[in-house]
C-alpha positions as CSV (number, residue, x, y, z in Angstrom):
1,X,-127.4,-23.5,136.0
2,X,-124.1,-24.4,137.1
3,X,-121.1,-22.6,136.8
4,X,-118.4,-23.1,133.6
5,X,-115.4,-24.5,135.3
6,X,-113.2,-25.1,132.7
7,X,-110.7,-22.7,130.5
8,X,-112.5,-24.5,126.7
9,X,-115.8,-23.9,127.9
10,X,-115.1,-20.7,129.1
11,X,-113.1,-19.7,125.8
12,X,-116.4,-21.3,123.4
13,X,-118.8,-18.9,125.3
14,X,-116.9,-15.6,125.2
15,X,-116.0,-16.7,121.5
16,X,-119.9,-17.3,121.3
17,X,-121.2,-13.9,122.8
18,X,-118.5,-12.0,121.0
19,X,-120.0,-13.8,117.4
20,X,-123.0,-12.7,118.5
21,X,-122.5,-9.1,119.1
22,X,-120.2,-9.3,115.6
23,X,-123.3,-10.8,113.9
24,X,-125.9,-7.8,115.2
25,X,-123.9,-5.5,115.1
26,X,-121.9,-5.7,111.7
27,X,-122.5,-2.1,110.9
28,X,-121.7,-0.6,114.5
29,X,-118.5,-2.5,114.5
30,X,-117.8,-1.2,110.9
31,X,-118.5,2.6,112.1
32,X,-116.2,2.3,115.1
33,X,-113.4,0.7,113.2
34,X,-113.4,3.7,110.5
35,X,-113.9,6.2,113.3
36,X,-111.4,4.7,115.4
37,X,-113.9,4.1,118.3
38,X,-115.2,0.9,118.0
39,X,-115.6,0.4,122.4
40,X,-117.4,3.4,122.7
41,X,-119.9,2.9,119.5
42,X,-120.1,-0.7,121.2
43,X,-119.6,0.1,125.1
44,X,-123.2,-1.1,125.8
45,X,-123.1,-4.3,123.8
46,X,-119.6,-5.2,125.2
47,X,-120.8,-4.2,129.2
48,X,-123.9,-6.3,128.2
49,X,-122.3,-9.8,126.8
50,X,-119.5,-9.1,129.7
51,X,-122.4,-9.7,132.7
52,X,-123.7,-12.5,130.9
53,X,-120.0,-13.9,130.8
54,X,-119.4,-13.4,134.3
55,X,-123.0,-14.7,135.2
56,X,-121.7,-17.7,133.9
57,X,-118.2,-18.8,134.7
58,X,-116.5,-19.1,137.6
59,X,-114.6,-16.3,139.2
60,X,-110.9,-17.4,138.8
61,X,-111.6,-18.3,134.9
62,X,-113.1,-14.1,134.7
63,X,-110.0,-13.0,135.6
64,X,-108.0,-15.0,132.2
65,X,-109.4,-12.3,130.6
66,X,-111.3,-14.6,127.9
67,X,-113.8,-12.5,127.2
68,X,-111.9,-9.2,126.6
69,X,-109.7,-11.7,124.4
70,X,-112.4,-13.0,122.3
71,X,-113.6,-9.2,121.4
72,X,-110.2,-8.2,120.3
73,X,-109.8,-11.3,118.0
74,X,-113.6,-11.4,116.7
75,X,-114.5,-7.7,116.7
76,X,-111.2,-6.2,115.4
77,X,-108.9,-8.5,113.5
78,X,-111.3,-10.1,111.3
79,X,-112.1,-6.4,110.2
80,X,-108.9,-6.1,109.4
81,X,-109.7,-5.5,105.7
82,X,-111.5,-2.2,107.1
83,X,-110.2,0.6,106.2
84,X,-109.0,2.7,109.7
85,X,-106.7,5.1,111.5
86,X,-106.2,2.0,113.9
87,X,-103.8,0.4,111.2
């Protein structure tokens, strides 16, 4: 399988794992938020869709920080109804 070479397609599959882990994990993600530890409840699930990120896009597009991006906006702001020490 070739490599993703460009920023969309790299953007649509971080997006895509990070819905994933959001989907699986709804209750995880909720924990961590009221805890106020959401990456360590989560730190395998993150580690894990990060190595299939990188396994899949090109090296210079890793380093935009995509994926890192799309947890942020999918994992903690659309739980931002969620009660939490955070906010």
């Amino acid at each position: 399988m070739a490599l993703i070479e460009t920023e969309e397609a790299a953007r649509r599959l971080a997006r895509a794992i990070a819905s994933d882990l959001s989907l699986y994990n709804e209750e995880k993600i909720l924990e961590g938020i009221q805890g106020d530890n959401l990456f360590e409840v989560l730190a395998d699930q993150i580690e894990e869709g990060r190595a299939l990120f990188m396994s899949r896009v090109a090296p210079a597009l890793v380093e935009k920080n995509y994926y890192d991006r799309a947890i942020i906006d999918i994992l903690v702001r659309s739980k931002g109804h969620v009660a939490s020490p955070l906010w």
